[in-house]
C-alpha positions in Angstrom: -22.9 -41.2 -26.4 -23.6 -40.4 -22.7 -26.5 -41.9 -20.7 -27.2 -39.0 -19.3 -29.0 -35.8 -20.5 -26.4 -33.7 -19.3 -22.7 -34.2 -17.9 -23.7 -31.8 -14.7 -27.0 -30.3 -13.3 -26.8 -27.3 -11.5 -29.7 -26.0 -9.0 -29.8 -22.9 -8.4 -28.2 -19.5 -10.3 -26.7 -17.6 -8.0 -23.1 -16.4 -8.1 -21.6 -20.1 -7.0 -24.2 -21.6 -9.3 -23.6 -19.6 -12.7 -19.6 -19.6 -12.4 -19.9 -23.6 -12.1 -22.2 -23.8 -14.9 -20.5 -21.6 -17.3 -17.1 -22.5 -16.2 -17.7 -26.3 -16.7 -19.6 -25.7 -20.1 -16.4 -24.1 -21.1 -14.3 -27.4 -20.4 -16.9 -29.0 -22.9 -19.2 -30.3 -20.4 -22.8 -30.3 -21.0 -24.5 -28.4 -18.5 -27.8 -27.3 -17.0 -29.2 -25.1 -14.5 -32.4 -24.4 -13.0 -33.9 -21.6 -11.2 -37.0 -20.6 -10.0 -36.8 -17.1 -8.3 -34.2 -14.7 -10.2 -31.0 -14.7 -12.1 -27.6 -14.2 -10.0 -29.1 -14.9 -6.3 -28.9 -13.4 -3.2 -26.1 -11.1 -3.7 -27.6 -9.8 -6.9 -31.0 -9.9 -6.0 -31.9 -9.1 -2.2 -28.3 -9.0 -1.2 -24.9 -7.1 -1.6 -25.6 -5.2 -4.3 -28.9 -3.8 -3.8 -27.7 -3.1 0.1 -24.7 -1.1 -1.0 -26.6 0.7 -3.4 -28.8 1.5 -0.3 -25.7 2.2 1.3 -24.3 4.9 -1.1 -28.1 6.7 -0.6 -27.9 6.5 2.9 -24.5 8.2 3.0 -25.9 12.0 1.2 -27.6 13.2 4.7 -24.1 13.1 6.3 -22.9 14.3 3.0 -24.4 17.4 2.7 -24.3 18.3 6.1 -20.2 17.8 6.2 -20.5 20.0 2.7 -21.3 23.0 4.7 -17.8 22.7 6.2 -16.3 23.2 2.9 -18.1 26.1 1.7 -21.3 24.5 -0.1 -24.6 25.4 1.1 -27.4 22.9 0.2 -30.8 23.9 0.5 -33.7 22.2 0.5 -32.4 18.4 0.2 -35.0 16.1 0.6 -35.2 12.0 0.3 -37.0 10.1 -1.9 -38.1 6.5 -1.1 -40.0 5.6 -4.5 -36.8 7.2 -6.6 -34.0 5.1 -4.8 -36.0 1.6 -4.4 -37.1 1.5 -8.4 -33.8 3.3 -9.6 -31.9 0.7 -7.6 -35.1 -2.2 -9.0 -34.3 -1.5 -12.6 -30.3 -2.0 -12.1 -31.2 -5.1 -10.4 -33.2 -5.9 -13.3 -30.1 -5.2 -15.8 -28.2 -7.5 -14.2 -30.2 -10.3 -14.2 -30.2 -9.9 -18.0 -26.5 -9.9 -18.0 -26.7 -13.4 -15.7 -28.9 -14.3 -18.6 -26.9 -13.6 -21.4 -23.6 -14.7 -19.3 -25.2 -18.3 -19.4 -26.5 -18.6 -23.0 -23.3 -17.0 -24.4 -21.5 -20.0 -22.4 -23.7 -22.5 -24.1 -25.6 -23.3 -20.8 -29.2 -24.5 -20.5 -31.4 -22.3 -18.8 -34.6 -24.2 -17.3 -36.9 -22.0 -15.1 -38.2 -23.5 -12.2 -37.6 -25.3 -9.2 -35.7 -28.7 -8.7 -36.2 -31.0 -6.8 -33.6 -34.6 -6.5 -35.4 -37.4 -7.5 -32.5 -40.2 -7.0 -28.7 -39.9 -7.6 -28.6 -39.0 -10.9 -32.4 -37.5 -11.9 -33.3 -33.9 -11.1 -37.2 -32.8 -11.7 -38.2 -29.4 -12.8 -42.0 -28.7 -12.8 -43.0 -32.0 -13.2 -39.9 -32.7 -16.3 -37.3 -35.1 -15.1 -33.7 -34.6 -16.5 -31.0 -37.1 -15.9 -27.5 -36.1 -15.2 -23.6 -37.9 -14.4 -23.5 -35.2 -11.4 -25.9 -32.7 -9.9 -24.6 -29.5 -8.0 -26.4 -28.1 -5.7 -26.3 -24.4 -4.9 -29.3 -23.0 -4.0 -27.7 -20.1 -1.5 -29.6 -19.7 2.1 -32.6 -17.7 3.4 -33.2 -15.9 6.3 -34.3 -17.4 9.7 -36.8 -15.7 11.8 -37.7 -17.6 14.9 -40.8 -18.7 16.3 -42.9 -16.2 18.7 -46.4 -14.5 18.9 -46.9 -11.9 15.6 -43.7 -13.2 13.7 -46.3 -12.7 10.4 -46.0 -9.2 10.9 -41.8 -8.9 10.3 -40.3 -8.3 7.8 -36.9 -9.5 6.8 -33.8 -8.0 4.8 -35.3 -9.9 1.7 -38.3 -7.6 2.0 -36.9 -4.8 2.9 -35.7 -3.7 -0.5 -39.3 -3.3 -2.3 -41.2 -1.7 0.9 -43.9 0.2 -0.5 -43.9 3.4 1.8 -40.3 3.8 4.0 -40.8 4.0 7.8 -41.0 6.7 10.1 -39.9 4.4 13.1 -38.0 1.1 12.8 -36.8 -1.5 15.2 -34.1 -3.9 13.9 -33.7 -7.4 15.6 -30.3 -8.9 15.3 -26.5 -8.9 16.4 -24.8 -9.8 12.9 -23.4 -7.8 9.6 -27.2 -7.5 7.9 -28.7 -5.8 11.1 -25.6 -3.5 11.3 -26.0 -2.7 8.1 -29.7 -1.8 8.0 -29.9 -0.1 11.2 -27.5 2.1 9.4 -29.2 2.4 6.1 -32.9 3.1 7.9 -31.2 5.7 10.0 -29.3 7.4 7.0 -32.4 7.6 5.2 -34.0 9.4 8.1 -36.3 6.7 10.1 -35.5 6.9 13.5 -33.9 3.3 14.5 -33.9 0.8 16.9 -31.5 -1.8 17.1 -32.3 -4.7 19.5 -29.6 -7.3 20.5 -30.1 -10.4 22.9 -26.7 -10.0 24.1 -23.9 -7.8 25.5 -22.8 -6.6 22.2 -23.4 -7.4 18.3 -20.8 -8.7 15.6 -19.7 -11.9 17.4 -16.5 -13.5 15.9 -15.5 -9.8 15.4 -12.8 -8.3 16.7 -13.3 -6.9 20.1 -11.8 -3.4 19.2 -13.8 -3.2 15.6 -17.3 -4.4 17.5 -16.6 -1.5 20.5 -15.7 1.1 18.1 -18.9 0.6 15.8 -21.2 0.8 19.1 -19.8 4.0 19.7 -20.2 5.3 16.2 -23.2 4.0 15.7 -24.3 5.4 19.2 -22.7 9.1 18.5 -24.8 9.2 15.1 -28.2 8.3 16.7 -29.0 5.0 16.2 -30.6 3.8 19.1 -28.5 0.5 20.3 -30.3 -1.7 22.7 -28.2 -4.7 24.2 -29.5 -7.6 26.5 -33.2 -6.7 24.6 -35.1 -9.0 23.5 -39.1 -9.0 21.5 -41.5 -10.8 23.2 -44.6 -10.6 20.7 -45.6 -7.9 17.8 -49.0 -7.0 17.7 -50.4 -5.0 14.2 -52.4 -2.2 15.1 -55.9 -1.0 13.4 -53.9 2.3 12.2 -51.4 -0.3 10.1 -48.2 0.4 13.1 -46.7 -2.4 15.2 -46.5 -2.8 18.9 -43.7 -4.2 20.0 -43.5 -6.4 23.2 -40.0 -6.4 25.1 -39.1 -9.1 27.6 -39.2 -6.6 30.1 -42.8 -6.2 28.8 -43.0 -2.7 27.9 -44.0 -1.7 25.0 -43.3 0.6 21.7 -44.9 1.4 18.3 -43.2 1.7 15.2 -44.0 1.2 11.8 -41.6 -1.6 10.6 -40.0 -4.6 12.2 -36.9 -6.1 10.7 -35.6 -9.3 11.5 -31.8 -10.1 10.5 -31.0 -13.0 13.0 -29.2 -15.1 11.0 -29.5 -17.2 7.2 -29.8 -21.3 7.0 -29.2 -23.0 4.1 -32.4 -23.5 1.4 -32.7 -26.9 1.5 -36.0 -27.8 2.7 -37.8 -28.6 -0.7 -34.8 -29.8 -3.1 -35.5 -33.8 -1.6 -32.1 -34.5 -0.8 -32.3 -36.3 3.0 -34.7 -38.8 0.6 -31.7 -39.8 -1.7 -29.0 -40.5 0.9 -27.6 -37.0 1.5 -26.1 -36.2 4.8 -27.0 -32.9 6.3 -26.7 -30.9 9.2 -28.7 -30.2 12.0 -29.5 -26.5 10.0 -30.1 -28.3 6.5 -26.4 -27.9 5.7 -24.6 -30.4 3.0 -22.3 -32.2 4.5 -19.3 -32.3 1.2 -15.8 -33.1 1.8 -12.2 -31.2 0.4 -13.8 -31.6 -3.3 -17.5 -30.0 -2.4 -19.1 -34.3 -2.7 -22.1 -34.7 -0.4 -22.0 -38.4 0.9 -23.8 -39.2 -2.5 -20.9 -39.3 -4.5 -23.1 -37.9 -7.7 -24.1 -34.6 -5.4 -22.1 -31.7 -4.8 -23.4 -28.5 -3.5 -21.4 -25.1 -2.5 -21.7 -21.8 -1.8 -24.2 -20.3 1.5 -26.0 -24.1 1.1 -22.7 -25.8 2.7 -22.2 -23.0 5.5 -18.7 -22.4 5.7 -18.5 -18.9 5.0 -21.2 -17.6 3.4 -19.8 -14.6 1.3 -20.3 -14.3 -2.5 -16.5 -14.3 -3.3 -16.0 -17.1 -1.4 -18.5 -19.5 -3.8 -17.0 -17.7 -6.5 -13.7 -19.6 -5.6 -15.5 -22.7 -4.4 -17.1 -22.9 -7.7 -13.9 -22.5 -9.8 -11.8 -25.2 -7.6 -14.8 -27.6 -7.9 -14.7 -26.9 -11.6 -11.0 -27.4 -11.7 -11.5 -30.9 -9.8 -14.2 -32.1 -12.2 -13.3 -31.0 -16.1 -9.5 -29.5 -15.0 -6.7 -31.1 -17.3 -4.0 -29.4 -14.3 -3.5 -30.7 -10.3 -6.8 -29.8 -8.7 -6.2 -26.9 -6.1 -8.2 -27.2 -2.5 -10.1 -24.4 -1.2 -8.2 -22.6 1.1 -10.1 -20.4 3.3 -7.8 -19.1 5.4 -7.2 -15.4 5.6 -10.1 -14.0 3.6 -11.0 -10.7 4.0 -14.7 -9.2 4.6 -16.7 -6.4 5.0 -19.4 -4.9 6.7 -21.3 -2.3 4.9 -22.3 -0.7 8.0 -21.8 3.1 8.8 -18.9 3.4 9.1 -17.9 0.8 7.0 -15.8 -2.3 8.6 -12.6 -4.2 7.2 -11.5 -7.2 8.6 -8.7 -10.2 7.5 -6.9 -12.4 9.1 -7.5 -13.0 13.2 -9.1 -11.0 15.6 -6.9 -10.1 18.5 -9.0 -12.7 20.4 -8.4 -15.3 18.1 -4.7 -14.4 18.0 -4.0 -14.8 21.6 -5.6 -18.5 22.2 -3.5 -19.7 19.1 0.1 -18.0 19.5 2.5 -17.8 22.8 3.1 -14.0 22.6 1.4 -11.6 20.1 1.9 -8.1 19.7 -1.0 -5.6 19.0 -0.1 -2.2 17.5 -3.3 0.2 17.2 -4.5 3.9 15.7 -7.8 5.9 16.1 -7.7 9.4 14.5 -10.2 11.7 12.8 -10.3 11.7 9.1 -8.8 14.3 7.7 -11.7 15.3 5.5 -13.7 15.8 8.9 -11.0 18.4 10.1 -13.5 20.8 7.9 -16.5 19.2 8.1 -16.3 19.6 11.7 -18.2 15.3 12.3 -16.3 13.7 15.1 -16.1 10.5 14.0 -13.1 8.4 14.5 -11.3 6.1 12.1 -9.7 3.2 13.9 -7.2 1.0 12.4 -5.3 -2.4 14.4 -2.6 -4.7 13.3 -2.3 -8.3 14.9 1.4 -9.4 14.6 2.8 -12.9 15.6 6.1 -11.9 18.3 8.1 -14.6 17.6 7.9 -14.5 14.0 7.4 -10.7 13.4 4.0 -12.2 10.8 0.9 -10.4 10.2 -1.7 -12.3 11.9 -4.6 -9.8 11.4 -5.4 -5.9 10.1 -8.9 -4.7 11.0 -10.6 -0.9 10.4 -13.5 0.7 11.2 -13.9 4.2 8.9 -14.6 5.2 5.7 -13.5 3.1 2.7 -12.4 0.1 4.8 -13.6 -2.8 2.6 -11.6 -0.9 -0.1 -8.3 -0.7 1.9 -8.2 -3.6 3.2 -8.8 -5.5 -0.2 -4.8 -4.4 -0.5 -3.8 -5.9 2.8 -5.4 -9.4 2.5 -2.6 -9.5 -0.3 -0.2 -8.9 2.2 -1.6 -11.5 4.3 -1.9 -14.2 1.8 1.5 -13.6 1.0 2.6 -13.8 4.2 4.4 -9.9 4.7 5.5 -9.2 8.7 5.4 -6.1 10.3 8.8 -5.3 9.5 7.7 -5.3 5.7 4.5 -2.9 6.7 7.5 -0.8 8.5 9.3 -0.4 5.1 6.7 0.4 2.8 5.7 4.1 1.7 3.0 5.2 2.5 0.6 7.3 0.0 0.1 10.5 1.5 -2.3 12.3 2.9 -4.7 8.9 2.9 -6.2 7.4 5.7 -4.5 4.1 4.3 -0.9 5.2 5.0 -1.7 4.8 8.6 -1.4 0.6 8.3 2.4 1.0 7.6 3.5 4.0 9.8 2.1 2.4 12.7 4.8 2.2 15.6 2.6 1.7 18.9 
């Protein structure tokens, strides 16, 4: 008979933290897991799927104006804030009672609440302490919204998905993937959007190509793009609207503020710097190859170790840390190399592999072969908008070092390529396959310049 209440405690159930549990229950372990906000995270919850159903909504203005093109006439469309935010509140809602089912159908514990480490092997759950051999930590990451006068009066992306009235005027502050991609959604939904960015240009770690071609997209559709900007102080006005103060101090009222500059790692409250853990200046884990924090009890993965925080990525985390634990085969290491990743933003972006950037401080001679055309659906719909497509190739080797796109469906096409990648295909293998035709995909192996 064990010593211990369970065999592993996990803390947190979001998509890292319900794979582990179930996974390892499967093996025969006996495992926990507590939460104290909502089933299935982030990316359930306030993240990817509740943004790309925001997405999909923000898409119909373009929609029906390229329908016209086509021969449809629609009159009289207009949005509804109320309808999209509950329609998209009760699927939210359904999933969390899949999560919930997910977990008792894997003979896992649920305990509601939040834990906090007591010593190595004791977790406490509002005020009940529970012993365990290991304790995994994966309680995801938050957002960060720094310091300055009126920062009570923002709003972040977590927030932004149960607004009770949608703006007429919004000003988004941030340079990465979430302010992207809700500087798209506002605009699409008909708020008339600012985007402010401290420096020359947004998407850093991007390719250079992909980051220039959104601007101009994003630029032709309306959105306004404001680089080298920065808010000084937000002030709330008697009428409920915000002034905004810009380091230039001028000023400008709108109705909503969003802040997306960046996420770091929920671990203020769990108690772990009190039991030995070694964290990072952000409140990072520290772990090593196996996801072990310097505690060789704790683990954590997932946004809470900040490698690469993306929901498929703790997905795999969780299953190789499974496999290390309860696994009766070799244990395989994470490999992170070459994942692919999108950005929901309008148009979409697809990116795997380097960035020509990253290409050329790493390899002696690289070759760069790239295409920007109009889709052909916008041939009728008479929208300007360009697809862009690049390919990243190794000289000496003839490899595949990187494909990136900006244009409709690229998280969907390039899903197909990181394959290719992974696998290790050149560009003479690109040359030789046939493409589907007419698609916008075809164009990654008929490239020749």
């Amino acid at each position: 008979m064990s010593q211990f209440d369970y065999d592993l405690f996990v803390i947190g159930a979001g998509s890292g933290g319900v794979r582990a549990s179930r996974m390892a229950s499967a093996t025969g372990a006996r495992v926990a897991v507590a939460e104290g906000r909502f089933l299935g995270g982030t990316c359930v919850n306030i993240g990817c799927v509740p943004k790309k159903l925001f997405v999909y909504g923000a898409h119909y203005a373009e929609d029906f104006e390229d329908a016209r093109g086509y021969g449809w006439t629609v009159e009289g469309a207009k949005f509804d804030w109320p309808t999209l935010r509950d329609n998209k509140t009760k699927e939210i809602e359904r999933l969390n009672g899949i999560y919930g089912n997910v977990l008792s159908n894997a003979g896992v514990e649920l305990i509601n609440g939040y834990a906090r480490v007591v010593d190595k092997h004791t977790v406490e759950v509002e005020g009940k302490q529970f012993s365990a051999e290991r304790i995994l930590v994966a309680p995801g990451a938050k957002p960060f919204v720094p310091e300055f006068p009126g920062r009570e009066h923002v709003i972040t992306s977590d927030d932004a998905f149960y607004l009770e009235e949608f703006p007429r005027k919004v000003i988004v502050v941030g340079g990465g993937y979430i302010a992207v991609e809700f500087a798209g959604i506002f605009h699409g939904l008909g708020a008339e959007t600012v985007l402010s960015y401290r420096k020359d240009l947004f998407l850093r770690g991007f390719d250079l190509d992909v980051r220039e071609t959104l601007r101009d997209e994003m630029t032709a559709k309306g959105v306004d793009l404001r680089f080298n900007s920065s808010v000084t102080k937000v002030e709330k006005n008697a009428d409920g609207t915000l002034t905004v103060t810009w380091g230039d101090d001028s000023t400008e009222v709108c109705d909503t503020v969003l802040y997306a500059t960046g996420r770091v790692p929920s671990t203020g409250k769990i108690g772990l710097e009190d039991v030995g853990v070694d964290m990072a200046a952000n409140g990072a884990i520290k772990v090593n190859d196996n996801f072990q924090s310097s505690v060789p009890s704790i683990y954590a993965l997932g946004d809470v170790i900040d490698r690469m925080q993306l929901t498929p990525v703790a997905l795999s985390e969780a299953m190789a840390l499974v496999n290390h634990l309860y696994g009766d085969k070799e244990p395989v290491e994470m490999d992170y190399t070459n994942i692919a990743t999108a950005v929901f933003s309008q148009p979409n972006i697809g990116t795997v592999g380097l960035t020509e950037e990253q290409a050329r401080e790493n390899y002696s001679n690289i070759k760069v072969f790239k295409s920007r055309f109009r889709h052909m659906k916008h041939t009728l719909s008479g929208r300007e908008e360009k697809t862009f497509m690049k390919l990243v190739v190794d000289e000496e080797t003839d490899k595949v070092l990187g494909c990136h796109m900006v244009g409709a469906d690229a998280g969907e096409i390039l899903q197909g390529l990181a394959v290719a990648l992974k696998a290790g295909a050149t560009k003479k293998i690109f040359d030789s396959t046939v493409g589907i035709h007419p698609t916008a995909a075809e164009e990654f192996v008929t490239m020749r310049s």
